[in-house]
C-alpha positions as CSV (number, residue, x, y, z in Angstrom):
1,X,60.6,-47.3,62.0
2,X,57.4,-49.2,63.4
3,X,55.1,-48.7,66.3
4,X,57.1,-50.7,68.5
5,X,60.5,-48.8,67.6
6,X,58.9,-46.0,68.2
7,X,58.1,-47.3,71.5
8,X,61.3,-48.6,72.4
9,X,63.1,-45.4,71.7
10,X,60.5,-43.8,73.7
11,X,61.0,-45.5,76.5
12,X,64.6,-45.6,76.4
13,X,64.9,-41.4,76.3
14,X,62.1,-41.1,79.3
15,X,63.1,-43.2,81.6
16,X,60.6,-42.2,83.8
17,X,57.7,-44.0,81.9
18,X,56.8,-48.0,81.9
19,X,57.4,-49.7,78.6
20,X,53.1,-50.0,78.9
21,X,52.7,-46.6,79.7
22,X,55.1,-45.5,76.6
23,X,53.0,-48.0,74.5
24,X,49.8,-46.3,75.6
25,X,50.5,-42.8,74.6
26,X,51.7,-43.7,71.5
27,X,48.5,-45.8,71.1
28,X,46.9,-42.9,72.0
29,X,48.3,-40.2,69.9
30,X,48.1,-42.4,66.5
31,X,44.1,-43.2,67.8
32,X,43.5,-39.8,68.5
33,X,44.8,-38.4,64.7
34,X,43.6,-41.4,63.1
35,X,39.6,-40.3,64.5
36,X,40.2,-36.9,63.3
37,X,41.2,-37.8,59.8
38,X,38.5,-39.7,59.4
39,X,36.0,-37.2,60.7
40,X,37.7,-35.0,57.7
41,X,39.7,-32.4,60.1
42,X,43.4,-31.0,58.7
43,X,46.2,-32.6,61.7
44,X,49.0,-29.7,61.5
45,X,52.4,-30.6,63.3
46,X,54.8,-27.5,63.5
47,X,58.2,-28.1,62.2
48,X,57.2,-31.8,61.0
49,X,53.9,-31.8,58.5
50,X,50.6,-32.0,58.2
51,X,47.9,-34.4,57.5
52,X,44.7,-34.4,55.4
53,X,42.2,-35.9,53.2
54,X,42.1,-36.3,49.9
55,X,39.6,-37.5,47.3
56,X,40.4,-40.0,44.5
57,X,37.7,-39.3,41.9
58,X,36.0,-42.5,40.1
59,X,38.0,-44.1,37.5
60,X,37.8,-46.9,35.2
61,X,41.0,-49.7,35.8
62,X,41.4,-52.6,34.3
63,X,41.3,-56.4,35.8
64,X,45.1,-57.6,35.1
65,X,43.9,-61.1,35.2
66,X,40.9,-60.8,32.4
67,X,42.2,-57.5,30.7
68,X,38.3,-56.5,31.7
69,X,37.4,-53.0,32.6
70,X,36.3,-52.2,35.8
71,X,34.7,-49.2,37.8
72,X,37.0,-48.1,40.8
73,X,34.7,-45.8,43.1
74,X,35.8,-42.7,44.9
75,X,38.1,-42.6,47.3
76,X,38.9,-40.7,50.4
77,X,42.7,-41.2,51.0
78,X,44.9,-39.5,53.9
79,X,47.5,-37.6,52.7
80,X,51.0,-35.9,53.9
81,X,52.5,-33.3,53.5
82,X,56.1,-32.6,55.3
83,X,57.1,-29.4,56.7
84,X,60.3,-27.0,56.0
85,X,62.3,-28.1,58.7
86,X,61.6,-31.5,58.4
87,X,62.5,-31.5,54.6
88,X,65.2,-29.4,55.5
89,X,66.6,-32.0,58.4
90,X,65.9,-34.9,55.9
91,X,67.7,-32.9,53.2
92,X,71.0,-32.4,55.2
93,X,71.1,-36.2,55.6
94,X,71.8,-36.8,51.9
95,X,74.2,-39.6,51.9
96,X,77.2,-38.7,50.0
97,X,78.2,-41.5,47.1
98,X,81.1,-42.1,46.3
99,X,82.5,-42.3,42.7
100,X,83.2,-45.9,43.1
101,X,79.3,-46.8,44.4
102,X,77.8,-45.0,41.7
């Protein structure tokens, strides 16, 4: 799903709100969790995850093209982590396969 699915089925369940007003509070929930990861704070979500920070120590890579070695510097990445009853809802929406799609 992408930001403007997200708005669209948004809009579509609160009829009440403008296609722009949808838009803005999406803008400006994703804004408002994408400042506070990057000022290092924890997002928590009840019932769907959490978000935090994470820190990719140095490393040494390699350059595909030259075979060279190089240097990769730290790293701050985000990172999440799903929550029980989001695993759990994700989990009871195991496709079943049959024998002859296997």
């Amino acid at each position: 799903m992408t930001r403007s699915d997200l708005v669209a089925h948004l809009s579509e369940r609160f009829t009440q709100l403008t296609q722009r007003d949808t838009e803005f509070a999406v803008k400006t929930i994703l804004d408002a969790m994408s400042d506070a990861l990057a000022r290092g704070h924890r997002i928590e979500i009840r019932g769907f995850g959490s978000f935090s920070i994470n820190r990719r120590p140095p490393r040494t890579g390699r350059n595909p093209r030259s075979g060279e070695q190089v240097m990769i510097p730290e790293k701050l990445v985000p990172h999440f982590k799903p929550g029980k009853a989001l695993r759990e809802a994700v989990d009871a929406q195991l496709p079943v396969l049959d024998d002859e799609a296997a």
